[in-house]
N, C-alpha and C positions, 0 to 999 in steps of 0.2 A: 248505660252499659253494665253487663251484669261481668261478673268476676269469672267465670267462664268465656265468656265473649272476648276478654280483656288477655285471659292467657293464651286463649286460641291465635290473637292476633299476633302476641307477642311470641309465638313457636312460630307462628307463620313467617315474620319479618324474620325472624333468624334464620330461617330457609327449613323449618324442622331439625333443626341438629340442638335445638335446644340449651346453644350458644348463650341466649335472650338477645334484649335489644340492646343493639351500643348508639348510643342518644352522642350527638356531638362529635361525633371521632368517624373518621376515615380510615380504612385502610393504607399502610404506609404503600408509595406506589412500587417499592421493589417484593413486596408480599413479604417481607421480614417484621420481625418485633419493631420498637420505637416507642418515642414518646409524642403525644400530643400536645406539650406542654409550649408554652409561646417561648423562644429564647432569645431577647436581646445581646446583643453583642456590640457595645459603643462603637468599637474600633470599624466595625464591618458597615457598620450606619455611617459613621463617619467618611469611610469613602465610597459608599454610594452617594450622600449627599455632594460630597465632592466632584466625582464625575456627574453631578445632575449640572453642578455650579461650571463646570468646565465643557462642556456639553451647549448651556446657554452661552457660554462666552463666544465659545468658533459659530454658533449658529449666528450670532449678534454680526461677527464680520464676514464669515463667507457664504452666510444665507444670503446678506445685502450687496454681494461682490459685484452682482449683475442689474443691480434695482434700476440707478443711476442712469445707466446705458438704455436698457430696456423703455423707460418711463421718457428717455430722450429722442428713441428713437419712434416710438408708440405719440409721440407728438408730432414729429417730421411727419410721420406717414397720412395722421388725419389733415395736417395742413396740408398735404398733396391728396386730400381728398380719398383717399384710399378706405373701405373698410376693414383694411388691416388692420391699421393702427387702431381704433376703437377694439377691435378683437384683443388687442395687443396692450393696450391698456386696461381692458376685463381680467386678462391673465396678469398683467402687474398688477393692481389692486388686488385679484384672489390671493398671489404669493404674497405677500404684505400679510393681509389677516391669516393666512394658514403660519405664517412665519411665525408674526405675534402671538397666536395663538400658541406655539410649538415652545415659543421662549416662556412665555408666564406657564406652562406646564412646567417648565425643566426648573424655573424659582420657586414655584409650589410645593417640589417635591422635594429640593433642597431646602427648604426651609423647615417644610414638615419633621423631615428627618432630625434636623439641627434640634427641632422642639422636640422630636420624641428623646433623643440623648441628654438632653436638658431633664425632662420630665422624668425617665428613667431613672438617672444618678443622683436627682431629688426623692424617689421613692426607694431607691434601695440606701440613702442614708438614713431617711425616716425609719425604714424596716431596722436596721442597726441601731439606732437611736430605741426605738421603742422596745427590743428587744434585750431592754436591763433592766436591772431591780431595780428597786429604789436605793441601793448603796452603789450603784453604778455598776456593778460585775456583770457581763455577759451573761445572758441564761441559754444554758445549755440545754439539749433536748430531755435529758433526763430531767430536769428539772421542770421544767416545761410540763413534763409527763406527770411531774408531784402536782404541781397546779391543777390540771385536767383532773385529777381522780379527785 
C-alpha cells in the first residue's frame, strides 16, 4: 500500500471531514463528549455480583416450586398409559437443564465480579505501591514529568 492510498483511505473512513481515523473508540451514544476510558467502581460490581448471587438463590427455590408436582404427575399419567405424561416429562427434564443452566450462569457472573473487585483493588494497590521513590514519598506528576525528560 503506497502512502497515497493509505491517506485516501483514511479521509475516506472519516467520511471526508478529515477528522482521521478513530481506531478503538465509539461514538458516545447521546452524541455528546466522553470518555472511552474503562471505569471500575467496587461498590457498583459489588451489587451486581450481589443481585447475580440473589437472583440464583429465588431461582434455586421458586424455579423448583413445581418440579416435584410436575415429575409426579408426568409419572401417573405414563402409568395410565397416556402420551402426556412422557410429553410431560420432556418438559420437566427441558426445565431442569434450562433451570441449571440459568443458575451456574447467575454463580458465574457473581463470582467473576467478586474476582474482578479482588483483582482491581490488587492493581490499584500495586499502582500506589509502585508509584514512590525509593525513600518512600509519593511521586507526584511533576515529578514524574523530571523523570520522563
Amino acid at each position: 500500500m503506497t502512502w497515497e492510498e493509505w491517506e485516501r483511505l483514511k479521509t475516506e473512513a472519516a467520511g471526508g471531514d478529515g477528522v482521521g481515523v478513530r481506531v478503538n473508540n465509539a461514538p458516545p451514544a447521546g452524541g455528546g463528549g466522553g470518555s472511552s476510558d474503562l471505569v471500575v467502581r467496587s461498590d457498583e460490581l459489588g451489587k451486581l455480583g450481589d443481585m447475580a448471587r440473589d437472583l440464583r438463590q429465588r431461582l434455586s427455590t421458586d424455579g423448583d416450586y413445581a418440579r416435584p408436582a410436575t415429575y409426579d404427575a408426568a409419572i401417573e399419567l405414563i402409568g395410565d398409559d397416556l402420551d402426556l405424561g412422557s410429553a410431560l416429562l420432556e418438559e420437566h427434564d427441558a426445565w431442569n437443564t434450562k433451570l441449571t443452566t440459568l443458575k451456574e450462569a447467575c454463580a458465574h457472573i457473581s463470582n467473576h465480579l467478586d474476582y474482578s473487585r479482588g483483582v482491581h483493588a490488587e492493581d490499584e494497590k500495586k499502582i500506589a505501591t509502585d508509584m514512590r521513590n525509593a525513600d518512600g514519598r509519593k511521586m507526584t506528576v511533576s515529578r514524574i514529568y523530571d523523570y520522563i525528560k
